[in-house]
Each structure stands twice: as structure tokens, then as C-alpha cells.
C-alpha positions, 0 to 999 in steps of 0.5 A: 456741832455741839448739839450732835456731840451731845446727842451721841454722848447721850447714846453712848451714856443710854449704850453702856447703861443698857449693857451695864443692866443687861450684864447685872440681869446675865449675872443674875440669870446665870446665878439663878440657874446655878442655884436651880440646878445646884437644888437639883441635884440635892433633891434627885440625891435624896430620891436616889437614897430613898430608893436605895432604902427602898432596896434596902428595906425590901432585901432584909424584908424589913417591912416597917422600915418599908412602910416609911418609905410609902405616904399613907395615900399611896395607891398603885396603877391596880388601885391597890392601897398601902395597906393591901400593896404591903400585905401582898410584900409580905405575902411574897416573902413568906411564899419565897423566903431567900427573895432578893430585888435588884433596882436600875434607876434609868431616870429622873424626873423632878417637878417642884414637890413632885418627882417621878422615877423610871426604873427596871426591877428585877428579883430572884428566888429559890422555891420548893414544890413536890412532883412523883413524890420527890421534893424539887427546887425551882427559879424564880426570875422576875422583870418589871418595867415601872415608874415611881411617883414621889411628893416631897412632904417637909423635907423627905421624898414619900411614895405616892403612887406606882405605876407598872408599865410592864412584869413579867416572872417565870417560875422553873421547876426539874427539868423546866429549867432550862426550857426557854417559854415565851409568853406573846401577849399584849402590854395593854389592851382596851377594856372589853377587846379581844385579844390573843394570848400564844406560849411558844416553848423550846421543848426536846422531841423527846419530851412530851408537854402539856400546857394551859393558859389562863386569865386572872384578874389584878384584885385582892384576895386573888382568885385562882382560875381552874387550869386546862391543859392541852397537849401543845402542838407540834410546834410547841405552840399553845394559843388561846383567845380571851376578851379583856375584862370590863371592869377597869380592872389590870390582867394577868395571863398565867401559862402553866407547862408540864413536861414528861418523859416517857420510858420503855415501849408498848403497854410497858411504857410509863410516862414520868412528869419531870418538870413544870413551869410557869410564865405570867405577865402583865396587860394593862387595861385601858379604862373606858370613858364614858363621859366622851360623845360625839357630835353626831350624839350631842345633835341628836339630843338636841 
């Protein structure tokens, strides 16, 4: 008897040592995730305010204090640098002085000393350009679809890349602006495959419009392509045919519209432009790998 009230005491002793040491490593486990997560949010609070200086710096066009924001090894899904990706800021706001930039943070992703932010960008602008002789105001309205890497270095969040998922900006000028264009084309396309690139617009009847749709390369200095312009369908439908590039290199497709009116009949008519606009978004190119074979290749090799 006393041998099994031993044995169950013993059981009892090793039950309750068990839950005492089960219970200290909870309390511990729990801890630990308080602490974690406690971290967090201190370091997705410093990324939210290095992105709000980001906005900050950008709004008054202050570009060293935008330059601190981005490591010195900074290059973007163009394969743009530092120095070139803040030339081409500086380009911008000397092209549309009243530039203003809005940033909706949709997510954040932390990783040790690595973070990673999904964000939707927009800007807004008045520009200026002459048509029959008279200067005109126009709409600049700019969407973006991107995400922002950061590494942490001592204790401050630095830009280490960027990568745009999707841009889209359309630029209105006289009665143009209030056209709605559309511009169909894809948000990314292996390099060297066709694809079809189609401009719809709302044009009135009574207006007459021409249009012309073109390629460009991502590169720095950019290459301004020759434009031909083409009287849009019936439908309003302008479509044209490229091939990606293949140079590994990201697009854009750039439609330009003209719109007129024409005034009196016969040979007294005269056809007035009253109107432009232009619609550009981007198509990321896929790179090409030249480093797969199939197994079909490596057997004829052997």
C-alpha cells in the first residue's frame, strides 16, 4: 500500500512540476510576445513618420531633405540610382512648380532590419502650354501603385529600393479636360512579346479628334519619340501594336489627343484645335533568363 501511495505521490510531485514549468515557460512565451510586438509598433511608427517626411519634404520641394530619406545604394525597379531618381524630382518640379503629392499607406510589412510598405500615390498640377496662339491651363492627375523597401541602419529607416507596380498620369489641356481617356494596355508583358496597346475616348460628335499612340523606353536622359497622328475611329478607338522591348528595360505607352471644332460649312469652314491631352502608363517588362535550360538541352549536351 505504501508502495503505490508513493508511486502516486511521486506522479503528483512530477504533475505539478510539469505545470509549474509549463506555466513559467507561458509566462515567458507570453512575455516575449508582448515584448516582440511591443517593437513592432515602435519601428512601424518610425516608418510611418519617415514616410510622412518623405511627403513632407517632397510637398515644399525640399530635395536635400528628401535626399536623407533614401540610402546612397538606393536604385529603383528602373534601375535608376539615387542621383539620377532625384534629378528626375527636381525635373518635375521645375516642369510643374504647384506639384502637390498625396501618400495612402495600405500596408506594412516588417522583417528584422527590413521592411517593406505598400502604398497608393497620387499628385496633382496645373501646367501651361499655348494652342492658336493663346496661353492655356491644363490637369495634371497622377495614380501609382507601389512599394517601398526600407533597411534600418543605427536606428533610422533608409530607402533602399522602390518598386512600382503600377503609374498611370493624364495630362488635359482646353476643352480636353473633360474628356475621360482610356488607355488599355498591359501592367507588365515579357520582354520581346507583342502586345496591343487601345485608347478609347469620350469625344462629342461634334468634335473632331486625332490621336497618336507611342512607346518609350524607362531610361535617363529620356528620348522623345516622333508622334503620328491618326484620326480616331468612329468609335473613338485609336489601337496600335508594339513589341516589348528586349533590353530588360521598363515602358511607357504615351497616347497624345487633339481635339477641334469646326465652324461654318463648305470651303468657309475653319477648324479651330481647342484641346489636347495625353494619357501615359506604365508596363513592366519581365526580364528574361537566360540561365534556365530544359532537360531536353542539357541531354543533348551531354
Amino acid at each position: 500500500m505504501k508502495r503505490i501511495l508513493l508511486i502516486s505521490f511521486l506522479t503528483c510531485a512530477v504533475f505539478i512540476s510539469s505545470n509549474m514549468t509549463a506555466n513559467a515557460f507561458n509566462l515567458n512565451f507570453k512575455k516575449a510576445q508582448i515584448s516582440y510586438e511591443k517593437n513592432i509598433k515602435l519601428e512601424e511608427k518610425q516608418i510611418r513618420e519617415t514616410m510622412n517626411s518623405q511627403l513632407r519634404f517632397a510637398n515644399k520641394h525640399n530635395l536635400e531633405g528628401l535626399s536623407s530619406i533614401y540610402s546612397n545604394n538606393f536604385v529603383n525597379n528602373d534601375g535608376f540610382d539615387k542621383k539620377v531618381y532625384l534629378k528626375l524630382v527636381e525635373d518635375t518640379w521645375e516642369t510643374y512648380p504647384d506639384i502637390s503629392y498625396n501618400t495612402e499607406i495600405k500596408e506594412i510589412d516588417i522583417n528584422g532590419n527590413y521592411a517593406s510598405v505598400e502604398v497608393y500615390e497620387t499628385a496633382v498640377a496645373v501646367a501651361y502650354d499655348t494652342i492658336n496662339d493663346v496661353k492655356i491651363a491644363g490637369e495634371l492627375n497622377s495614380f501609382a501603385k507601389g512599394i517601398y523597401h526600407f533597411e534600418k541602419v543605427g536606428n533610422k529607416w533608409l530607402m533602399i529600393s522602390e518598386n512600382m507596380l503600377e503609374e498611370t498620369s493624364t495630362l488635359k489641356y482646353g476643352d480636353a479636360r473633360y474628356l475621360h481617356l482610356h488607355l488599355n494596355v498591359p501592367k507588365q508583358i515579357p520582354a520581346g512579346k507583342d502586345y496591343s496597346s487601345t485608347l478609347t475616348i469620350d469625344a462629342p460628335k461634334n468634335l473632331m479628334a486625332i490621336g497618336a499612340i507611342n512607346r518609350e523606353k524607362i531610361v535617363y536622359p529620356q528620348n522623345k519619340p516622333e508622334e503620328s497622328f491618326r484620326v480616331l475611329s468612329d468609335d473613338n478607338r485609336l489601337e496600335r501594336i508594339f513589341t516589348a522591348n528586349d533590353e530588360n528595360v521598363n515602358e511607357y505607352n504615351i497616347a497624345s489627343v487633339a481635339i477641334a471644332r469646326s465652324l461654318g460649312e463648305g470651303d468657309d469652314a475653319k477648324v479651330y484645335m481647342n484641346g489636347a491631352a495625353f494619357v501615359m502608363t506604365r508596363i513592366n517588362v519581365i526580364p528574361q533568363n537566360t540561365m534556365i535550360k530544359l532537360e531536353e538541352e542539357n541531354a543533348k549536351a551531354k
